[in-house]
C-alpha positions in Angstrom: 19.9 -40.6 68.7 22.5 -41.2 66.5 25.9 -42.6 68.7 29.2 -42.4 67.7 28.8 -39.1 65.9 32.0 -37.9 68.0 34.0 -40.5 67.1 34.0 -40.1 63.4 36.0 -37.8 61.7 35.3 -33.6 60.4 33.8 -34.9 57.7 32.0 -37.5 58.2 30.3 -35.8 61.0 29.1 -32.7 58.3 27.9 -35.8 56.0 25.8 -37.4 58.8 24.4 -33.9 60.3 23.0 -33.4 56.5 21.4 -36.6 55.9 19.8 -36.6 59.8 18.5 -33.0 59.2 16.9 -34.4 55.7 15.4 -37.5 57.2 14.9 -36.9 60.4 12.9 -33.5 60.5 11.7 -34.6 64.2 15.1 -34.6 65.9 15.5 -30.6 64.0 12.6 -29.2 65.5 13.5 -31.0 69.0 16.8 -29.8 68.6 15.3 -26.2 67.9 13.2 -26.5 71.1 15.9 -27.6 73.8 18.0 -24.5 72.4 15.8 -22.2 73.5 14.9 -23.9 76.9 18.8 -23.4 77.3 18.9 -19.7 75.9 15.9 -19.1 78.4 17.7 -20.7 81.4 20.4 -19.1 80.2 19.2 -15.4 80.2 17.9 -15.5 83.8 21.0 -16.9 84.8 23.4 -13.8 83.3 20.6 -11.5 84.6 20.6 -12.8 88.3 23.2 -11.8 91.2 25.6 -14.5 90.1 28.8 -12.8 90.3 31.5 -14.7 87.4 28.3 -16.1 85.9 29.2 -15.1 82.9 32.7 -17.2 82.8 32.5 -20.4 81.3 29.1 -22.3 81.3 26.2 -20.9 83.2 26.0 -23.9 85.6 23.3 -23.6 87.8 25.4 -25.1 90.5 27.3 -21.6 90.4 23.8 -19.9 91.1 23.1 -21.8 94.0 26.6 -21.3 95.5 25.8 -17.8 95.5 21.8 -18.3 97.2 23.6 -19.9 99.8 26.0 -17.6 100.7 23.7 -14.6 100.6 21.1 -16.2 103.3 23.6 -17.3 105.7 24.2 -14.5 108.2 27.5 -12.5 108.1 27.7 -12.8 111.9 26.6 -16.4 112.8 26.3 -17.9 109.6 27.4 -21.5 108.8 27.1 -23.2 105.1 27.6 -27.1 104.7 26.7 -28.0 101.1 27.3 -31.0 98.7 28.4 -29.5 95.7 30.0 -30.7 92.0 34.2 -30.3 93.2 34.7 -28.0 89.7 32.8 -25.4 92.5 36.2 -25.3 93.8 38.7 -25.6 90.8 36.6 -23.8 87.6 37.8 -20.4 86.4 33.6 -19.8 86.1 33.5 -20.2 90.4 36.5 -18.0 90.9 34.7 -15.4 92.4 32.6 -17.5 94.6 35.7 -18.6 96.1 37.2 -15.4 96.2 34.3 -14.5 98.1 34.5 -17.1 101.0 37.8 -17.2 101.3 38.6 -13.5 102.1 35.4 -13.4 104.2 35.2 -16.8 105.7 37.0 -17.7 108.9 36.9 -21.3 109.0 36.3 -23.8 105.9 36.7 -27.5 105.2 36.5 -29.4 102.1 36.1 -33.3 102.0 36.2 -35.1 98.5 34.4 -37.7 97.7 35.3 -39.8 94.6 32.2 -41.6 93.1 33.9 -44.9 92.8 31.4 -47.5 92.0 28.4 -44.8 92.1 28.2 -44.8 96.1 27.5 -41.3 96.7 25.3 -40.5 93.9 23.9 -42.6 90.3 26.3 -40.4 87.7 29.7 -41.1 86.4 31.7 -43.6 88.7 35.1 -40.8 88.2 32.5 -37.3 88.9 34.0 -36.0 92.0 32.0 -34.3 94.8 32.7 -32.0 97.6 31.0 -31.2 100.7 31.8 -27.7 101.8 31.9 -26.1 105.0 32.1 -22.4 106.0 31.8 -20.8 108.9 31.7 -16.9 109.0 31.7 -16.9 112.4 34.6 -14.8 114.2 33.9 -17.2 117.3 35.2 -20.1 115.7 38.6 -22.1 116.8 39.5 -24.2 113.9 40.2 -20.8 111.3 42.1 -21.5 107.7 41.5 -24.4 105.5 41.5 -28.1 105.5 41.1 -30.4 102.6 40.6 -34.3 103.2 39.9 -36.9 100.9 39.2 -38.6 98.1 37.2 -41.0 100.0 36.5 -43.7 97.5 34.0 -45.5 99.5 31.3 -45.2 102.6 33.8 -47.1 104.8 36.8 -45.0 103.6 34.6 -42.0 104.2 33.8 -43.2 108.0 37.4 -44.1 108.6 39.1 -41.1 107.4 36.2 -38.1 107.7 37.6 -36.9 111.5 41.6 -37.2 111.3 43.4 -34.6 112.2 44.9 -32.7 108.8 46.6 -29.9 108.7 45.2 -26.3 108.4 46.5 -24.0 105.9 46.1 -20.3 105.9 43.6 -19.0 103.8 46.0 -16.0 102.7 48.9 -18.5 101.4 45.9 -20.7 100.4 45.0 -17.2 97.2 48.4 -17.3 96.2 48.5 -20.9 95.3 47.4 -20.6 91.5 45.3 -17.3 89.5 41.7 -18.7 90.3 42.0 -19.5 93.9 41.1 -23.1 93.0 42.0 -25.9 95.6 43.8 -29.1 94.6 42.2 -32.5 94.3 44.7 -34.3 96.4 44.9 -37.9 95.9 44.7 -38.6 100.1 45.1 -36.5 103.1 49.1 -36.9 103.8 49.6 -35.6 100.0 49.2 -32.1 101.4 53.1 -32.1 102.3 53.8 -33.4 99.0 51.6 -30.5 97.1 53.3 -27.9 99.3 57.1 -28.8 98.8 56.0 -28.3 94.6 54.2 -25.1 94.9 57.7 -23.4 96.3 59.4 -23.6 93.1 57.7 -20.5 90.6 54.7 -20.5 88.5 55.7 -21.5 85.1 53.5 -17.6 83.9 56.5 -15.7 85.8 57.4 -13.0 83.8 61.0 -11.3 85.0 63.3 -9.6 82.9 66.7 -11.3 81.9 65.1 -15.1 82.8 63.5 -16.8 80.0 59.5 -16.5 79.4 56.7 -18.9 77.6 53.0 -18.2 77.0 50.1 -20.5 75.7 48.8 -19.7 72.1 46.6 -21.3 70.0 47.6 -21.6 66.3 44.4 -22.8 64.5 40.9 -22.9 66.1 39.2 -26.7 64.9 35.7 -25.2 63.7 36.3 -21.5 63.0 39.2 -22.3 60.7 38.0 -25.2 59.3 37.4 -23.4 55.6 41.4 -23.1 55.6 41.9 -26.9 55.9 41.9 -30.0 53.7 40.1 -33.5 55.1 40.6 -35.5 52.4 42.2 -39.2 53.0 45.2 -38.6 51.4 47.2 -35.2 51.7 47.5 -32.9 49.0 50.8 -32.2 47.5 52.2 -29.1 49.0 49.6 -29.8 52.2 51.0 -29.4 55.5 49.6 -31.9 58.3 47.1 -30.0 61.0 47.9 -31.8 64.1 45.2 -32.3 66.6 45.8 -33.4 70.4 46.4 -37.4 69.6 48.8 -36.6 66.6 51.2 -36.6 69.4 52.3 -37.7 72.8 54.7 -37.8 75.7 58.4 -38.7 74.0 56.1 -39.0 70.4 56.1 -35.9 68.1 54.2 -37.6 65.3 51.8 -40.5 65.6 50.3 -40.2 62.3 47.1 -39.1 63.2 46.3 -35.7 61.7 42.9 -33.4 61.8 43.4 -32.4 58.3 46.0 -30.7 55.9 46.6 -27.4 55.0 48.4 -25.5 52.2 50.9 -23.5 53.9 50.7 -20.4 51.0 47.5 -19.8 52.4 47.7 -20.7 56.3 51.0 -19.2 56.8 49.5 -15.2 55.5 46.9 -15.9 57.5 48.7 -16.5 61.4 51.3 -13.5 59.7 47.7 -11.4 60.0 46.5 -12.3 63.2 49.9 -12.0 64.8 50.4 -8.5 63.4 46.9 -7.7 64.5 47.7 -9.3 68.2 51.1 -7.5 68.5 48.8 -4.1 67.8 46.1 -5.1 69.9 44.8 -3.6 73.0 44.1 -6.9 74.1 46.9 -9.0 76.3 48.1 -11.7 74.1 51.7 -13.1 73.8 52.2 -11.9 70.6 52.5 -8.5 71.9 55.7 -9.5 74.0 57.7 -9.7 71.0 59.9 -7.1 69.1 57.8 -5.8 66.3 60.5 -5.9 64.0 60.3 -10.3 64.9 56.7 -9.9 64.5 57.0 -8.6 60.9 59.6 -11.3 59.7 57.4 -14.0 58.7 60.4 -16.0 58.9 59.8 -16.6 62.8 56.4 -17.9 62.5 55.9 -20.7 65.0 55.0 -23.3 62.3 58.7 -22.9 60.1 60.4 -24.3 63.5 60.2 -26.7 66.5 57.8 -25.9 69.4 56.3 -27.2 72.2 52.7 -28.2 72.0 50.0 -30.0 74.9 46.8 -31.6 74.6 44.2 -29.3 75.6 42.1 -32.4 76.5 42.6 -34.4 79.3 41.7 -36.1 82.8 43.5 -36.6 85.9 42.4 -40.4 85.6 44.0 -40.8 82.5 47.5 -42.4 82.4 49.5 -39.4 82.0 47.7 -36.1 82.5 49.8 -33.4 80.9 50.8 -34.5 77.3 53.6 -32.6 75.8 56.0 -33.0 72.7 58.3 -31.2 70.7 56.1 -31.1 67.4 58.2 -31.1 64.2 58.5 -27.7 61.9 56.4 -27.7 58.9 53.2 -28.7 60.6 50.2 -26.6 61.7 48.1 -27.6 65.1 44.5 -26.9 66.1 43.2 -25.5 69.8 43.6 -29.2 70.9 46.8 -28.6 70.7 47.9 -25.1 72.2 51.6 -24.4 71.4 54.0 -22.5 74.1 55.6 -19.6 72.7 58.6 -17.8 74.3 59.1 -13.9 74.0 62.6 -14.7 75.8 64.8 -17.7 76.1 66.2 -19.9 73.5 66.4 -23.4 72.0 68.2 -24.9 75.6 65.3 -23.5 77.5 63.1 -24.5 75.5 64.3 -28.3 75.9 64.9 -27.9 80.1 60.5 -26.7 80.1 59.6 -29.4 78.7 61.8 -31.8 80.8 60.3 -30.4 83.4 56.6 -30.7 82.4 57.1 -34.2 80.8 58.2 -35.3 84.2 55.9 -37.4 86.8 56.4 -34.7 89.5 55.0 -32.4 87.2 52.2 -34.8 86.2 51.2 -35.3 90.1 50.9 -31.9 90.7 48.4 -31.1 87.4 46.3 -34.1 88.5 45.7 -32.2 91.3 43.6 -29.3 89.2 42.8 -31.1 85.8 39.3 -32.1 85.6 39.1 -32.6 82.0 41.5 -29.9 79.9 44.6 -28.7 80.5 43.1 -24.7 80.1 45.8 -21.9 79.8 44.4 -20.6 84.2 46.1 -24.1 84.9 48.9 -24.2 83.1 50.0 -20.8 84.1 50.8 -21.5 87.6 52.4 -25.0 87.3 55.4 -25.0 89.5 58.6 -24.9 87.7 61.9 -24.6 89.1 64.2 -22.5 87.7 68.2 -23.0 88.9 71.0 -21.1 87.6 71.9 -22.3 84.1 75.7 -23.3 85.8 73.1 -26.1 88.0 74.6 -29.1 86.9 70.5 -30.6 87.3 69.4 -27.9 84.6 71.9 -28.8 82.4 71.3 -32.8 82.6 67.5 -31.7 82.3 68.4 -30.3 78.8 70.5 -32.7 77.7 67.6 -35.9 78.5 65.1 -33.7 77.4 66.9 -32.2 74.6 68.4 -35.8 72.9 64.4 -37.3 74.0 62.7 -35.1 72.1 64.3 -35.4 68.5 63.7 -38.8 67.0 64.8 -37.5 63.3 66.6 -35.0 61.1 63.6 -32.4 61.2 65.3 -32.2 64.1 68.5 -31.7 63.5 68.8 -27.9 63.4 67.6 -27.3 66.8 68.9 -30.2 68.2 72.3 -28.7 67.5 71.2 -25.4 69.2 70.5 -27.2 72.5 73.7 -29.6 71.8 72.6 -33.2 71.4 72.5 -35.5 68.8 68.9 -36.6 66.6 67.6 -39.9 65.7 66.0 -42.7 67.0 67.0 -44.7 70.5 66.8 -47.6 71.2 64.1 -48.4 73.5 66.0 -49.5 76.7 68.0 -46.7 76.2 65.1 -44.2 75.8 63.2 -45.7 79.1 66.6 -45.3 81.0 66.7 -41.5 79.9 63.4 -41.2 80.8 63.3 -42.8 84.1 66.8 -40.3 84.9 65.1 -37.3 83.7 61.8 -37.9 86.5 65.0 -38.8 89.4 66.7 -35.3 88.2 63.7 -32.9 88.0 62.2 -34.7 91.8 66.0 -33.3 92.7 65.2 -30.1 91.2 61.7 -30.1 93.5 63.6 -31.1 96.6 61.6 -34.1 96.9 
């Protein structure tokens, strides 16, 4: 009723929702209606035999995964069903696929991509799958095959009975946390995907090798009361960075979510982090030495840190989005920062080498839909070579000398031992272009 409300800014949108609820009491009491149609739908949903219903949105698609496999027989049973592909990727399905794939003897997934609307009238990107399981014991053709994207009806005919390789469905659960299968770009990618996932998941937590966890700094809506959206920023105000304040190579496009006065913000994160590192709860914090926890002169804001847009699509130019943000700055949950409970400035500067690089980038648009959430960051394959590897060490020096364009720089660039400033821009698309070459090295591609 009223478009471009998500285009405008924090507050412009609260000054628009007030003068629509004032003048247009129609659209209040429709709004009020299709609420509760969804809390109804809702409510059966969580209260049926959905198993990981509750995860994420209660999609009825989920629900009919479920129907289906419950009819079919355990014995003789065969599914084929055309289902949305997040069926086969979203942490909300990961016990549907838990379920077929330890029980399950033979299943094939073929993805469609709705170029041009041919298989159904939504989106042109939407992606579809069409699954099939066999729970037969009788069957020849056991593991998994994924083909596709077919982009079109004659791409489809052409490609839907080649041969493809079979995987086994054991190494098949230990490609990522959520079981979830890739969305390869065409059939032959398989050998591709499968040279990647060798190296370790970027979550692996050994003693003595360096260590980084997702964390969220500031939530967008339930800390908005601590930020400023005024045009112009206050003196003393911090800038709260959102997901397009920076990009690949770009820590700072001048495009901020608000500001923030850091006598405020900076007590609060010292709370919650001190609450987190007491916590029950698993949360990064909590991998830190108390006595750094209660020194509120290591708060992630004072220094450096990597930071990636939550939000993004594996049709989008680049998929993962990374950037060594400047200190001094706050960032909202568009923006989750990577924290590290062990390593230092130089390993710091070699991860996000690594997941800057298009080999990197390939394999996320394999699982990113539309955000880059924390279940698929976590397994990203990143190799991890002795720090005498002469590749690691040319990874942090490109990476290192890429990522600090001025003197808010300067302290940690002289921990990771590069200069700061600005390059010149042959020189900077050299770097990068030798920094992709080295980490494909460091893949064995």
């Amino acid at each position: 009723y009223e478009p471009g409300v998500a285009s405008l800014s924090p507050r412009e949108q609260d000054i628009l929702k007030v003068k629509l609820n004032e003048t247009r009491p129609d659209l209040v009491n429709e709004l009020k209606n299709e609420l509760s149609q969804a809390k109804l739908i809702r409510s059966f949903l969580h209260a049926g035999n959905f198993p990981g219903m509750g995860t994420g949105d209660p999609d009825l698609y989920k629900a009919f995964a479920w129907r289906f496999w419950f009819i079919a027989s355990n014995k003789f049973g065969k599914i084929g069903v055309v289902i949305p592909r997040s069926a086969l990727a979203a942490k909300g399905s990961e016990k549907f696929r838990r379920q077929f794939l330890s029980t399950a003897n033979g299943i094939d997934v073929t993805t469609l991509q709705n170029s041009g609307r041919w298989v159904f009238d939504i989106h042109p990107q939407y992606t579809i799958a069409l699954l099939s399981i066999s729970k037969s014991n009788e069957i020849s053709a056991k593991g998994i095959s994924l083909k596709g994207p077919f982009t079109s009806l004659e791409n489809f005919l052409e490609g839907k009975d080649a041969f493809t390789k079979r995987f086994p469905i054991d190494d098949v659960m230990k490609w990522n946390e959520t079981v979830s299968l890739p969305f390869l770009p065409n059939t032959d990618s398989i050998e591709v995907f499968t040279q990647l996932r060798q190296a370790p998941w970027l979550a692996l937590n050994e003693s003595e090798k360096w260590r980084a966890r997702a964390d969220g700094e500031l939530h967008a809506t339930a800390q908005k009361p601590l930020m400023d959206f005024s045009e112009d920023c206050p003196e003393g105000f911090w800038p709260v960075y959102k997901g397009a304040s920076f990009d690949l190579w770009n820590p700072d496009t001048g495009v901020y979510n608000a500001w923030a006065d850091p006598d405020v913000v900076l007590p609060w994160l010292q709370q919650k982090r001190l609450a987190a590192n007491r916590s029950a709860r698993d949360s990064v914090h909590k991998e830190f030495a108390r006595e750094f926890v209660e020194n509120k002169g290591t708060l992630a804001p004072l220094k450096p840190r990597i930071a990636f847009r939550d939000i993004s699509r594996a049709s989008d130019r680049r998929t993962v989005r990374c950037a060594l943000l400047p200190p001094n700055t706050f960032i909202t949950n568009k923006g989750p920062v990577l924290m590290f409970p062990r390593g230092n400035e130089k390993d710091e500067a070699y991860l996000l080498g690594v997941l800057s690089s298009i080999p990197l980038d390939w394999y996320a648009r394999r699982y990113v839909e539309t955000n880059v959430n924390f279940f698929i960051l976590n397994p990203f394959p990143i190799p991890r070579p002795e720090r005498s590897n002469s590749l690691w060490q040319k990874v942090v020096h490109l990476s290192g000398r890429l990522a600090c364009p001025d003197k808010r720089f300067a302290d940690w660039a002289a921990a990771v031992g590069v200069d700061y400033g600005l390059l010149e821009p042959d020189d900077k698309q050299d770097k990068i272009y030798e920094l992709d070459a080295v980490v494909a090295h460091l893949y064995g591609l």
